[in-house]
N, C-alpha and C positions, 0 to 999 in steps of 0.2 A: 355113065350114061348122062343122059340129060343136052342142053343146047352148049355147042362149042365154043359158042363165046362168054361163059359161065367162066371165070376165076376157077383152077384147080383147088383141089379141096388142100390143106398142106398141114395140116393141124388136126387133133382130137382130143376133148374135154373128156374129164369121167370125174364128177359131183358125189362121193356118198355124204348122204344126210338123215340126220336122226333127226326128230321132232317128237318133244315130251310135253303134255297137259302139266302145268303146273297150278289147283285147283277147280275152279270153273272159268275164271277169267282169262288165263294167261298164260302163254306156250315160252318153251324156251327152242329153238334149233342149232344144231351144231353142224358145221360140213367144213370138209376141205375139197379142194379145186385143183387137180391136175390139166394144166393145158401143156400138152407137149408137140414141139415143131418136128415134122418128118424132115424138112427143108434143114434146120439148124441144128436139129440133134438136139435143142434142148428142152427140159420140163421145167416149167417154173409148179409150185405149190401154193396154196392161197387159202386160210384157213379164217373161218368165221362164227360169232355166236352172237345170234338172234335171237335178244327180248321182247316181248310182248303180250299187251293187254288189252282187250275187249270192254268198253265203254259202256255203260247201261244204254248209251243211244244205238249200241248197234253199231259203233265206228273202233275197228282196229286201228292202235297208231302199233309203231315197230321200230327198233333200231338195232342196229348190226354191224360193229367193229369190224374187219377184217385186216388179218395181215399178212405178205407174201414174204416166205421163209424159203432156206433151203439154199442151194448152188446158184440154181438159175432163175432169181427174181426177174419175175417180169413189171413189179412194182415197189413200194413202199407200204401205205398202210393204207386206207380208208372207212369213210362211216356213212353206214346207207340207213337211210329210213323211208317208213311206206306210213298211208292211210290205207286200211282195207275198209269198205263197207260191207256188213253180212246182211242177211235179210232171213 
């Protein structure tokens, strides 16, 4: 459904991810990333683990390796990082 000049859908993600407290400050995440093409038949995989810690200011920083494994990489490696603010 939706408008026909909308791009077909031709791909579907599925993320599981864990997230553990590691004391009061600081989480750690773990997940991997199945993106698989209907169009190409193929799944790349893409697996990641996310440190972080909470600031006395109230500012999350984060960072997060990830690297794409398996038959059909759809990448190499990379490194993501976030500011969170909580309140």
């Amino acid at each position: 459904t939706g408008d026909d000049r909308r791009p077909p859908v031709h791909f579907m993600l599925v993320t599981p991810t864990f997230i553990r407290t590691l004391g009061d400050r600081s989480w750690l995440l773990l997940d991997s990333e199945t993106k698989t093409d209907w169009r190409s038949r193929r799944t790349g995989v893409k697996s990641g683990a996310q440190f972080g810690r909470l600031l006395p200011s109230g500012i999350g920083l984060w960072i997060k390796p990830e690297v794409w494994w398996g038959r059909d990489q759809s990448g190499d490696w990379n490194v993501k990082t976030g500011i969170v603010w909580y309140r």
